[in-house]
Every structure is written in C-alpha cells, then in structure tokens.
N, C-alpha and C positions, 0 to 999 in steps of 0.2 A: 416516323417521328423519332426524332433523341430521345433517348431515356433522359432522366433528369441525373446532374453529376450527386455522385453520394457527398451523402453529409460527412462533414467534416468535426469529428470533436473541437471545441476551442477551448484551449490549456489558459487557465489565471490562477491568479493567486488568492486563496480559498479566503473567504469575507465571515463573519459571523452569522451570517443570514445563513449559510449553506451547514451548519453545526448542526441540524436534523436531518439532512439529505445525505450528509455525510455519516452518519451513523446510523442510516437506516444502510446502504448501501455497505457498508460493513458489515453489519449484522447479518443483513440476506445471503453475504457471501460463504462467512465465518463457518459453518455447518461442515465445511467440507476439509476443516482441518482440526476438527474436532475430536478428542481419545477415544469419547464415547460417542457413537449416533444417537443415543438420548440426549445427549447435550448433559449430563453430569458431571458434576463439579467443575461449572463452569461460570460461576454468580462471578467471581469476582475479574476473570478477563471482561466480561458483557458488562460490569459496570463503568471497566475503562473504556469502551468505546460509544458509551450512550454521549445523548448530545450534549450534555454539559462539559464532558470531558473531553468531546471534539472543539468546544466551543474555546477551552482553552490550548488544545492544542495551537490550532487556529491562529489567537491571540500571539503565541509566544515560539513557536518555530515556523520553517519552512513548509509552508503547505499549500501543495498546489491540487487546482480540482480541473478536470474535463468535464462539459455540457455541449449538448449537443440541443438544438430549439427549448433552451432555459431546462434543460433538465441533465441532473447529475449522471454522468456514467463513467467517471472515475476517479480517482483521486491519490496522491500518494503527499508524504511527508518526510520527514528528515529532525531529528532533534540532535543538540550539541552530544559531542562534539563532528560526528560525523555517522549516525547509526539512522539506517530506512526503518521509521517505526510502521510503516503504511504503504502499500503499494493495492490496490484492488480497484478492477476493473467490470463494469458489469457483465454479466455472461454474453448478453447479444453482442458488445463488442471486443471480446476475447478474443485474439487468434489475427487483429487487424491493424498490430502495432502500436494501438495506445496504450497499452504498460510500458513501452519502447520510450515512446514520447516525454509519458510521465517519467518514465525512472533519466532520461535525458535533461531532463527540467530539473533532478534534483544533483544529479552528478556533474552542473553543470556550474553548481553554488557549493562543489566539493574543492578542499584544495588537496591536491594530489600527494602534495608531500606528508600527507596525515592518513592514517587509515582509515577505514572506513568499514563498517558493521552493518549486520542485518540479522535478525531473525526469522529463517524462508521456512514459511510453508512446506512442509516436504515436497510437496508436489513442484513449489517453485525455485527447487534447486538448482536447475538445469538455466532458467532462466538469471538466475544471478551468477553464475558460473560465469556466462555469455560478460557480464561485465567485469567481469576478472575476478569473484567472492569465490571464495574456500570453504570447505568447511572447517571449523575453528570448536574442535570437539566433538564428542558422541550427541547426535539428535536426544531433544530434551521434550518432556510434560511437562508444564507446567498450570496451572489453574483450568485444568481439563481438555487444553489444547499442546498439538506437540508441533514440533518445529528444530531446524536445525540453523545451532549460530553458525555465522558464517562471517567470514572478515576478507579485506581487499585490501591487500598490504599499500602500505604509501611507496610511490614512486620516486 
C-alpha cells in the first residue's frame, strides 16, 4: 500500500477569524526568546501579541497564515514600510520549509529598491541572513525579550 502524500500547509492571507489562532500560536512559541525563563518583564510584548492586537494587525498590514486540515501552523507579517514584524511556525512543522514559504509570501510584496528590516530572534539569525538581513547593531532587550535588528539593504 502507498503511504498517503504529506500534507501540505496552504498559505492565504490572514482573515479576522484567525486573530486567536494566531496569537495563541505566538504566544506558544515566544518562551524561547525570552531574557528571562520566568517570562519576567514581559506584560507589555504579550499584550502586543494577544488577539486584539493580532486582530488589528490583520486588519491593516500584510499578513499571511499557513493551515494545514483548518488549523493554523504558521504565520508571518510585514508592516510599512518594509519591516518582518512576524515570522513563527509551529514546532511540528519546523525544519520543512514553511518559514521559507511564508517569509517568500512576504518578500514577494517587498520592493527591492527599499530596504527592508526585521527584528530576529537570535536564534533566527542565520535564517534571515539566508535572505540577505544584516545585522544592523548590537542584539537588543527589550520588554523582556532580546533579539537582533537586522536590515536587507535595497537593491
């Protein structure tokens, strides 16, 4: 017997319905680039990402989500003028190219001749490198979580 073909995330573009999946799915993720492992001093990044605040993201910039049988597994965004405020993928599909996908979805609505920013994860420095991001200053803390800006100079 065949195995059955793997599923495939399907990439669109994020609806208001999805404003709670999407910031649970942030949230679950977020722990792992946090200053503190207590999660200390961290009230005010977590209230940017609850779903009201997805809900206007949503609303008002580029944002796309992955689902795979109606359920969210990942998501990224983009806000003016060209800065990744969003890239997280769930753990089980880590590692199988749908950050690729998403961050393709969003660099796809970039214009080149402009630069373009992000605030990586430490951990996900390597992977915005892969799309030509810099670092752009000394890695920062800020509201309990640290991270490095990074910029893609315009072409």
């Amino acid at each position: 017997m065949t195995p059955a073909p793997a599923r495939t995330p399907q990439l669109r573009l994020a609806r208001a319905s999805d404003a709670e999946a999407c910031a649970a799915l942030v949230r679950a993720l977020s722990p792992a680039f946090y200053a503190h492992p207590d999660g200390r001093d961290t009230e005010p990044f977590l209230a940017s990402i609850a779903a009201e605040r997805q809900a206007h993201y949503i609303a008002g910039y580029r944002y796309w989500v992955a689902e795979v049988d109606r359920a969210l597994v990942g998501l990224a965004a983009a806000r003016p003028p060209q800065h990744v405020f969003h890239l997280f993928v769930d753990a089980a599909w880590q590692g199988q190219g749908l950050g690729r996908r998403l961050m393709q979805a969003l660099v796809d609505g970039f214009d080149p001749a402009q630069a373009a920013t992000v605030n990586a994860s430490l951990a996900a420095q390597a992977f915005y490198a892969c799309w030509g991001f810099e670092p752009d200053g000394p890695a920062q803390c800020q509201h309990g979580v640290r991270y490095q800006p990074m910029r893609r100079p315009a072409t």
